[in-house]
C-alpha positions as CSV (number, residue, x, y, z in Angstrom):
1,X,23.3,-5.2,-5.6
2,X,20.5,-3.0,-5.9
3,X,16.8,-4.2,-7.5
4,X,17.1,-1.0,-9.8
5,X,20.6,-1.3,-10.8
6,X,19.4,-5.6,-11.5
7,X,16.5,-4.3,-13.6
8,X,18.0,-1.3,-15.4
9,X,16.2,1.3,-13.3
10,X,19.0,2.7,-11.3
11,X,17.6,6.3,-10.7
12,X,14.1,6.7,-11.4
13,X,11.8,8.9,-9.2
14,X,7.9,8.4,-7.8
15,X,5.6,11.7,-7.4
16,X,5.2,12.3,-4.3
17,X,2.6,14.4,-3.1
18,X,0.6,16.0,0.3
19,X,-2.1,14.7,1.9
20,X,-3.1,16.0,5.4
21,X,0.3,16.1,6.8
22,X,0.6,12.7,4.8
23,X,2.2,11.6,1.6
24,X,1.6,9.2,-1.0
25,X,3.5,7.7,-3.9
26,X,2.3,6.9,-7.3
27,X,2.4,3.9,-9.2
28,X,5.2,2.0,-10.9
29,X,6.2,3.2,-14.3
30,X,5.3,1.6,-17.9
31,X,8.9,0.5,-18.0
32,X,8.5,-1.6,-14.6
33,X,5.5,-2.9,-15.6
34,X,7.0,-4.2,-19.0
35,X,9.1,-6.5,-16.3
36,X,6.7,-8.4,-14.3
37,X,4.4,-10.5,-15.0
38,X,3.5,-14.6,-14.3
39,X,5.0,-15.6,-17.0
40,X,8.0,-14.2,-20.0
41,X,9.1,-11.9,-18.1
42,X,12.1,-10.4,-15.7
43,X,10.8,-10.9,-12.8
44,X,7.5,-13.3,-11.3
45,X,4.4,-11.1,-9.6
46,X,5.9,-11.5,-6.4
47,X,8.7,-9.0,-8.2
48,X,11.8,-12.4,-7.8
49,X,14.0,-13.0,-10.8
50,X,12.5,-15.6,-12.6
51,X,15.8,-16.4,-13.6
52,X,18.3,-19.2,-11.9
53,X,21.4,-17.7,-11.0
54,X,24.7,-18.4,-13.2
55,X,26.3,-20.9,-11.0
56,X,23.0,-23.1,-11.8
57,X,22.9,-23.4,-7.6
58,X,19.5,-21.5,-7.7
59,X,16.9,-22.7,-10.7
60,X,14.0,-20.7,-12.4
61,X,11.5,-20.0,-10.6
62,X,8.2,-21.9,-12.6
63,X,4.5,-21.5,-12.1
64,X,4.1,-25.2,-11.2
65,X,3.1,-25.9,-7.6
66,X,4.2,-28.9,-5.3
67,X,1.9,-32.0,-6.6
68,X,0.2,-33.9,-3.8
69,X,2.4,-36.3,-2.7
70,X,0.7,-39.8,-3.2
71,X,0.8,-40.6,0.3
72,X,-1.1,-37.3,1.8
73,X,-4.6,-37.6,3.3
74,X,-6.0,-34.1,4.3
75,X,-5.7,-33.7,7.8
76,X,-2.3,-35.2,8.6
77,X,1.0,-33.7,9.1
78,X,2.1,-33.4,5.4
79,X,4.6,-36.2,4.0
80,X,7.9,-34.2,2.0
81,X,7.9,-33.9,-1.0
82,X,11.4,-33.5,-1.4
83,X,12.4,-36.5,1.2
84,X,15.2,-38.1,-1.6
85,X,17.1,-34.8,-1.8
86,X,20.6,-35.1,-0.3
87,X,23.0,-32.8,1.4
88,X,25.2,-31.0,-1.2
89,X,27.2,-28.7,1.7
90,X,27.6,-29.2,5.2
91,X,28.9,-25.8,6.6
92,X,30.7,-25.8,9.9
93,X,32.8,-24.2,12.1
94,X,35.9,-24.9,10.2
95,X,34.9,-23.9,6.8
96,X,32.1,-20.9,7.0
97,X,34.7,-18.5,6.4
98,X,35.0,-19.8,2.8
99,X,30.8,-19.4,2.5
100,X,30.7,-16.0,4.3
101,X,29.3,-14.2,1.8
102,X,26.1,-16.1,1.8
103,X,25.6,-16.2,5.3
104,X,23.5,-13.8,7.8
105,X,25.6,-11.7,10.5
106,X,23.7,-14.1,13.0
107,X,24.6,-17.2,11.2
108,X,28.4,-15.9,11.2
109,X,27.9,-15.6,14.9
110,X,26.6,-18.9,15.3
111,X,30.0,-20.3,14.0
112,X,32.3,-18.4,15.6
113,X,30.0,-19.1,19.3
114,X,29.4,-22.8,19.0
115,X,31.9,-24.7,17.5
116,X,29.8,-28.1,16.9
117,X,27.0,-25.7,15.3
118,X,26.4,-26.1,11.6
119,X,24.5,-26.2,8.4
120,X,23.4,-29.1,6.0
121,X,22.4,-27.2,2.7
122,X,19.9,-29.5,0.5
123,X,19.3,-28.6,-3.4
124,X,17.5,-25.5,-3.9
125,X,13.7,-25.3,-4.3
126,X,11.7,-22.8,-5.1
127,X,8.3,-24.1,-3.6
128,X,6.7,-21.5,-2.9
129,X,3.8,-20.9,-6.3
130,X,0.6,-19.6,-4.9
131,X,-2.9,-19.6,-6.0
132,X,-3.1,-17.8,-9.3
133,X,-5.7,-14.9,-7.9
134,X,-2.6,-13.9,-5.5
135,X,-0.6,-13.6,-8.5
136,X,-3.4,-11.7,-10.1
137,X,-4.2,-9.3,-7.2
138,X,-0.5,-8.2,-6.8
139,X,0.1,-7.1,-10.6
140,X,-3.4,-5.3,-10.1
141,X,-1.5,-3.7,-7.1
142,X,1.0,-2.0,-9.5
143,X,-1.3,0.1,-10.9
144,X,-4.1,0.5,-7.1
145,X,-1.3,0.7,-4.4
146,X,-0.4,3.9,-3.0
147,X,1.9,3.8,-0.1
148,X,1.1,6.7,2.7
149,X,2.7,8.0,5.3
150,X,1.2,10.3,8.5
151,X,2.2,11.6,11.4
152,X,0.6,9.4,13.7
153,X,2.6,7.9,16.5
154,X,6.5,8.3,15.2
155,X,5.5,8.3,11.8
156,X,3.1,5.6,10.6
157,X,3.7,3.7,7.2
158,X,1.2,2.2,5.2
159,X,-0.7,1.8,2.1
160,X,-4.0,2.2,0.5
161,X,-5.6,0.3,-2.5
162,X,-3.7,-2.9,-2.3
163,X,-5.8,-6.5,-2.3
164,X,-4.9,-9.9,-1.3
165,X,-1.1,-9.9,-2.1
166,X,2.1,-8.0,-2.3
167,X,1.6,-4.0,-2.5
168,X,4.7,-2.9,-3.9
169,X,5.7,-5.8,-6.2
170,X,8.6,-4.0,-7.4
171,X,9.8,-2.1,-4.2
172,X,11.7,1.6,-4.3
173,X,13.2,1.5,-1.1
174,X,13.1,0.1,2.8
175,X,9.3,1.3,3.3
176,X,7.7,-0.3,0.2
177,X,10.3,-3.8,1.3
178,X,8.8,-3.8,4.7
179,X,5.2,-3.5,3.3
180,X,5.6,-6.2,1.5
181,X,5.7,-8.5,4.5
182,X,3.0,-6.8,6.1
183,X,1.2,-7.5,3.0
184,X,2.0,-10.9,2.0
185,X,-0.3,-13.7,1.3
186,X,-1.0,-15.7,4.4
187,X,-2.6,-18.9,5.7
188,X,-6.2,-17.8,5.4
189,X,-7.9,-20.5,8.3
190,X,-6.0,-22.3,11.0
191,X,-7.0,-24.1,13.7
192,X,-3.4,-25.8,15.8
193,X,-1.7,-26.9,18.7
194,X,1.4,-25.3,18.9
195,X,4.5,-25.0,21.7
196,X,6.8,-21.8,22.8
197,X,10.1,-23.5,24.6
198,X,12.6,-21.2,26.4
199,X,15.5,-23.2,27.2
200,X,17.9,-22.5,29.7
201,X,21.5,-22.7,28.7
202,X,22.0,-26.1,30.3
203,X,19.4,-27.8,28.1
204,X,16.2,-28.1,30.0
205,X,13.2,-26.7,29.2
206,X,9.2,-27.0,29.7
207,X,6.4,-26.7,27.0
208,X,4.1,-24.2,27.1
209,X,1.1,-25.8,24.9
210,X,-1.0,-23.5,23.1
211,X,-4.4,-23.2,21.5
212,X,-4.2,-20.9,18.0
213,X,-6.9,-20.3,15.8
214,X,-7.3,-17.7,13.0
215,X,-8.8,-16.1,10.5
216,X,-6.6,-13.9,7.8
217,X,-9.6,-12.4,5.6
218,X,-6.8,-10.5,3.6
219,X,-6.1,-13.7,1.4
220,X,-10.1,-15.4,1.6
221,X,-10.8,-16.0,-1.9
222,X,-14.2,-15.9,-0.1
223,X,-14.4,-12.0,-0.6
224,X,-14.8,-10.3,-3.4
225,X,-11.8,-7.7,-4.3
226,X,-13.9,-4.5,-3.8
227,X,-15.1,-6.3,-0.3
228,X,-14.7,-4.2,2.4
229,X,-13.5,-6.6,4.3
230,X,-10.3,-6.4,2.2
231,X,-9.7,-3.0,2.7
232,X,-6.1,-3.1,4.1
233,X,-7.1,-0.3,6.8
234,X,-9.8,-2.5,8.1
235,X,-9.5,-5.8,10.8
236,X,-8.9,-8.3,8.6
237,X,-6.7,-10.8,11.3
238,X,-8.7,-13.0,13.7
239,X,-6.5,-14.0,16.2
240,X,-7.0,-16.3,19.3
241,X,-4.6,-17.9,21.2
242,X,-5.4,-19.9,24.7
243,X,-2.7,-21.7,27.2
244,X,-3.4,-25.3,27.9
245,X,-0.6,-26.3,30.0
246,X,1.5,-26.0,32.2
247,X,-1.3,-25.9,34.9
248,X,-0.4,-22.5,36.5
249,X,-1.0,-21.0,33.3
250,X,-3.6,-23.0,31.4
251,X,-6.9,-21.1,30.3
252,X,-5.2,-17.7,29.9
253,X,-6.3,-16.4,26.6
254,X,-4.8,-13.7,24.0
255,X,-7.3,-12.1,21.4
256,X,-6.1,-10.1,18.7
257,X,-7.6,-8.2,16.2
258,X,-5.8,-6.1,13.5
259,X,-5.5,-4.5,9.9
260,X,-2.7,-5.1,7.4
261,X,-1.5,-1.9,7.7
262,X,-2.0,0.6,10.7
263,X,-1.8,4.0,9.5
264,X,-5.9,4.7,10.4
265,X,-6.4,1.4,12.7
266,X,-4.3,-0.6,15.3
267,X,-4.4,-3.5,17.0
268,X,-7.0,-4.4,19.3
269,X,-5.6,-6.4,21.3
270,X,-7.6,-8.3,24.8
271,X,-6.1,-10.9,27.5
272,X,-8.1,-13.5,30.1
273,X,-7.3,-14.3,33.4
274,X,-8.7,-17.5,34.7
275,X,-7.8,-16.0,38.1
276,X,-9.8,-13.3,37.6
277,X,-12.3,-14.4,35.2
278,X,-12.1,-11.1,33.6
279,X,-11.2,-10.2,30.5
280,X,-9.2,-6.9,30.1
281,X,-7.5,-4.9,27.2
282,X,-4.0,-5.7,26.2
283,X,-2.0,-2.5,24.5
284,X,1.0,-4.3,25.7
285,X,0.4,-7.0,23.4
286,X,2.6,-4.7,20.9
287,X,6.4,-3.9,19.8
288,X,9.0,-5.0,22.1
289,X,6.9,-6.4,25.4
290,X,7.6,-9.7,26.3
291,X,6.7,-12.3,24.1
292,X,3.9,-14.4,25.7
293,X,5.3,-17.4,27.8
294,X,8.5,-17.2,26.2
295,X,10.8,-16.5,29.5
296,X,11.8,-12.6,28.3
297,X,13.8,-14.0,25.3
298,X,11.7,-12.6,22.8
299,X,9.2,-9.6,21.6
300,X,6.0,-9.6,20.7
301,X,6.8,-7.8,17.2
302,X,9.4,-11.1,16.6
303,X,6.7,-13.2,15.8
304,X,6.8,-14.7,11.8
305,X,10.0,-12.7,11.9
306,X,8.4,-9.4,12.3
307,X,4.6,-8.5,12.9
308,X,2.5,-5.0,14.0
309,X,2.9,-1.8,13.1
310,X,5.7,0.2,11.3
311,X,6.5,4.0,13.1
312,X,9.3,2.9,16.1
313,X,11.7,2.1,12.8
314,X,13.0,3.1,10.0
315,X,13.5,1.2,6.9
316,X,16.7,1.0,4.4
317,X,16.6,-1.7,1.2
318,X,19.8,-3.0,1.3
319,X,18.8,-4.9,-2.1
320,X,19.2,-8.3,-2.6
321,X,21.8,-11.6,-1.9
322,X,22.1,-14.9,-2.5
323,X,21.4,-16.5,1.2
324,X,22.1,-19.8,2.5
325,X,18.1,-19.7,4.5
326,X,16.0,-22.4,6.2
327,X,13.5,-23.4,3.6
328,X,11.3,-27.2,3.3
329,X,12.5,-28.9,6.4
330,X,9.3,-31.0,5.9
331,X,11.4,-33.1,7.9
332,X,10.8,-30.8,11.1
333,X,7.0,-31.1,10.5
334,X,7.3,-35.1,10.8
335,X,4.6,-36.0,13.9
336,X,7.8,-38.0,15.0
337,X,9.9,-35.0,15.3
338,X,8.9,-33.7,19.0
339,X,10.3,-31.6,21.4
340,X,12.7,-33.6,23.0
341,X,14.2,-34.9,19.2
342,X,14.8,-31.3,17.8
343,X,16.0,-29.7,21.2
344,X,19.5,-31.2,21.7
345,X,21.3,-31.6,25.3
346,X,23.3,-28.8,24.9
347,X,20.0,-26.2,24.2
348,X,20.3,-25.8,20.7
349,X,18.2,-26.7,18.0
350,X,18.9,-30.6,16.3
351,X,21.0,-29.3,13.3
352,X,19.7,-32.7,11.6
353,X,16.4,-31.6,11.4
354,X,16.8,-28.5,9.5
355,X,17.1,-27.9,5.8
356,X,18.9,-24.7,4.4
357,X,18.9,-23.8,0.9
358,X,20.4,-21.2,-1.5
359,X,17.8,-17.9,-2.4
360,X,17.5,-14.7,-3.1
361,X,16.8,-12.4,-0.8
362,X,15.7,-8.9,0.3
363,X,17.8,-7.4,2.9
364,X,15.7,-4.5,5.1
365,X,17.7,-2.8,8.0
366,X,15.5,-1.1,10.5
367,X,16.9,1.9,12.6
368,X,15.4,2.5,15.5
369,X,14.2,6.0,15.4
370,X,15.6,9.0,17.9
371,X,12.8,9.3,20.5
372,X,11.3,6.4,20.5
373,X,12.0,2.9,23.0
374,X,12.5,-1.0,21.8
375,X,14.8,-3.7,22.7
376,X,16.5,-3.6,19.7
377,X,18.5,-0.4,18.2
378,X,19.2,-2.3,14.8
379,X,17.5,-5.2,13.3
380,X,18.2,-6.8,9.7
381,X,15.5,-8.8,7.8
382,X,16.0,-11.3,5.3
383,X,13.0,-11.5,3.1
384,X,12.6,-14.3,0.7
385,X,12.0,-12.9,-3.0
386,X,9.4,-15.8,-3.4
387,X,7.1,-15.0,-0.9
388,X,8.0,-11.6,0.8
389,X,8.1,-14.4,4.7
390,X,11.1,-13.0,6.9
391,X,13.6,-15.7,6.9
392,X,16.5,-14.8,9.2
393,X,16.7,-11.4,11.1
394,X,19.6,-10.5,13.1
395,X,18.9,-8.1,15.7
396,X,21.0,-5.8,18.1
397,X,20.9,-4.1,21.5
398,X,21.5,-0.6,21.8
399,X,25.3,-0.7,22.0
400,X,25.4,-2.0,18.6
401,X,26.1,-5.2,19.5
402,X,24.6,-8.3,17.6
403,X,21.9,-9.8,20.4
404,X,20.0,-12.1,18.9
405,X,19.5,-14.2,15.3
406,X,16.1,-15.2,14.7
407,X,15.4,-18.2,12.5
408,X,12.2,-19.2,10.4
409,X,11.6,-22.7,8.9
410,X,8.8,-22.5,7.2
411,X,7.2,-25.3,4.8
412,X,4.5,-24.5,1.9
413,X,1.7,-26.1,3.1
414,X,1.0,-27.2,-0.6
415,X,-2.6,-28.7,0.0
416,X,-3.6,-25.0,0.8
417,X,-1.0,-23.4,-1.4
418,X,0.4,-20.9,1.3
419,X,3.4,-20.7,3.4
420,X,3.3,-20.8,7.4
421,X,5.7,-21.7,10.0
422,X,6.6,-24.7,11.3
423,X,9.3,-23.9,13.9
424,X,10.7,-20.2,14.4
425,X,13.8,-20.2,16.5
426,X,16.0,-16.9,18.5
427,X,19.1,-17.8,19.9
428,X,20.3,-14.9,22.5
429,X,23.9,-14.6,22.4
430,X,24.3,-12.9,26.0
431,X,21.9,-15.5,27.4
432,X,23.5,-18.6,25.7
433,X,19.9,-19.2,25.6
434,X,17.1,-20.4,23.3
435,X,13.4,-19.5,22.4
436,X,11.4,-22.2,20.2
437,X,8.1,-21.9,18.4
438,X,7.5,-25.4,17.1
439,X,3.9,-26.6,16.0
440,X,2.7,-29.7,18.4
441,X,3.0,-32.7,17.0
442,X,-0.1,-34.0,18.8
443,X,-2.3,-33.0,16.0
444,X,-1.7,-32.0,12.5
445,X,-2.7,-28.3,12.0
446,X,-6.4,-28.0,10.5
447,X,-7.0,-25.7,7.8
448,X,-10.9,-26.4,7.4
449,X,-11.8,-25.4,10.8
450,X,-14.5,-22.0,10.3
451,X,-15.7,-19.6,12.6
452,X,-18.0,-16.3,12.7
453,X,-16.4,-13.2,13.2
454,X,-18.5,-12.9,16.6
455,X,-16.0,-16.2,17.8
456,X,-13.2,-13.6,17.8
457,X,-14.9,-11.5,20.9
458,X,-14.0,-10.6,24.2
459,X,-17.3,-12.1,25.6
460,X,-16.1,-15.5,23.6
461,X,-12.7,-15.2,25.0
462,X,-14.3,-15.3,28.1
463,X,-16.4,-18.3,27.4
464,X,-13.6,-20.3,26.3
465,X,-11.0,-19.1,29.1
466,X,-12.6,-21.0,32.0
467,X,-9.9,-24.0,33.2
């Protein structure tokens, strides 16, 4: 069903008016604002229902976060909090038909392609409470945001005004939805070792062991909220990402730089050879080109579900649905589950080691626009009311066809009160193969690594690209 019909706003309209061969919209309405709110009201500043759902099988969300678990020291991979929660629905082959309504296209697929595939679904928790200044920023953006669109490349979406969190709370349509991914609170420092696995369909695979460090200024509580550095239009991702092994690819570094929203600014985007010892600009580093060591069975823009910019698409709000979605497998981010635990003999993922729950989501489709070119003709996003993360997207070739499901299990880091991946999963239905993203389990991510701004250069990349 539809937010507005949910809310009681079925039918109201936004100004809309010209800018330069642009348009903007205005704020939410008194009404909509009388909703939402951190606390006795409809919906939570991240625009969820605060409410549980009447079957009881989703619960309130509250504005308590995750206490420290008594066994967590800083620096090591984080011990779950939720580790005496038992199954309460195992979903199979046999019986998904009688759940159907909660499942993604993809998941369906998944079923009715691998008959030992299936689900254990765990109590619902609703994790995910940030720092109050997110909370605050985004009902600020209620009254600051104003979403524009121009007419650079296909027809560029963005926003202006917009600080630290969520710029459309309470979403009108497709655009505003997708926004509020772009915009979403993110881990603000990270320093990891991470692995992309393509598996071939008989089970075997090889680690490609990556180097990641960034810097997301868009959620630094660092920076004041009239900083320019916040401006959504400026750089405000820091992104570095070096190959360690295997050997014939070690010491080739990717260098990203980029704003929340691209309607003035784009990605800047740099590569390193260690053949070459050069370092060169990357505008393929963008929309559908290959993901980086992934074996062609992903895109670039796949990453965290969907990243970069917004004009090869457009965007319809489907409204929201109770899912069955990966959510807390703090199981997955035990050091002891590695590579060769998770990835089963047959080149699928170790069901055991994923957690799905029931939650309300935001359903976007995105059409691929006449007269433009990406792998994908159709892709649907499944966007967590909690947090605005992409959860599940099912995406599909140009004959309509459903291609690929991509999968995010994500775990709120609750030391640093923010959400981030842990493993991100596609499975290519043509292919019978699979692509993995899992976080190494050599070393626990570190959130209080720093760097200067002048780290993210192409004459550091350089520096740091030599074998």
């Amino acid at each position: 069903m539809n937010l507005l019909k949910q809310v009681g706003f079925c039918g109201l309209l936004f100004t809309v008016f010209a800018l330069n061969g642009s348009y903007a919209s205005a704020a939410v309405t008194a009404e909509e604002k009388a909703t939402i709110g951190l606390d006795g009201t409809t919906l939570t500043p991240s625009g969820a229902i605060r409410a549980g759902n009447a079957e009881g099988t989703i619960p309130e969300w509250k504005n308590d976060p995750i206490p420290l678990p008594e066994d967590f020291i800083p620096g090591i991979f984080h011990p779950d909090p939720f580790a005496a929660d038992e199954v309460r629905l195992k979903i199979t082959a046999q019986n998904y038909q009688e759940h159907a309504d909660k499942l993604s296209e993809g998941q369906k697929k998944m079923f009715q392609t691998y008959g030992d595939f299936y689900m254990n679904v765990y109590p619902t928790r609703r994790s995910v409470v940030y720092e109050p200044h997110v909370y605050e920023a985004a009902l600020k953006n209620l009254d600051r945001t104003e979403f524009i669109s121009n007419d650079s490349h296909m027809g560029m979406i963005g926003f202006t005004g917009a600080r630290r969190a969520w710029a459309f709370p309470i979403p009108h349509n497709g655009d505003e939805a997708i926004l509020n991914h772009q915009s979403r609170p993110r881990l603000v420092w990270n320093k990891s070792r991470e692995v992309t696995i393509p598996v071939t369909s008989s089970g075997t695979f090889e680690l490609n062991n990556l180097d990641v460090e960034f810097h997301n200024k868009w959620s630094d509580i660092e920076y004041a909220e009239d900083d320019p550095k916040l401006k959504p239009m400026n750089t405000t991702l820091f992104y570095s990402q070096t190959i360690t092994g295997p050997p014939k690819l070690a010491g080739q570094v990717v260098l990203a730089l980029e704003p929340v929203t691209f309607t003035s600014n784009f990605r800047k985007a740099w590569a390193y050879s260690p053949g070459q010892r050069r370092v060169k600009r990357a505008p393929q580093i963008v929309y559908d080109n290959p993901l980086t060591a992934a074996d062609g069975l992903g895109t670039t823009d796949q990453v965290f579900g969907f990243n970069g910019p917004l004009d090869r698409f457009s965007y319809k709000l489907l409204g929201r649905k109770e899912v069955y979605v990966p959510y807390n497998p703090y199981r997955l981010f035990d050091q002891a589950a590695t590579p060769d635990k998770v990835i089963g003999d047959n080149g699928r993922f170790n069901q055991e080691y994923a957690r799905y729950e029931l939650h309300r989501v935001w359903l976007v489709e995105a059409s691929l626009k006449e007269g433009t070119n990406h792998d994908y003709a159709k892709r649907v996003f499944y966007l967590d009311e909690d947090s605005w993360e992409v959860m599940l997207a099912d995406n599909y070739d140009r004959r309509g066809e459903l291609w690929r499901h991509w999968e995010d299990h994500q775990i709120f880091y609750y030391d640093v009160r923010s959400i981030h991946r842990v493993t991100e999963l596609q499975y290519d239905f043509d292919a019978h193969r699979m692509l993995a993203l899992m976080i190494d389990k050599s070393k626990a991510p570190d959130f209080g690594w720093r760097a200067e701004d002048k780290y993210f250069t192409s004459s550091a990349v350089r520096r740091r690209g030599v074998r």
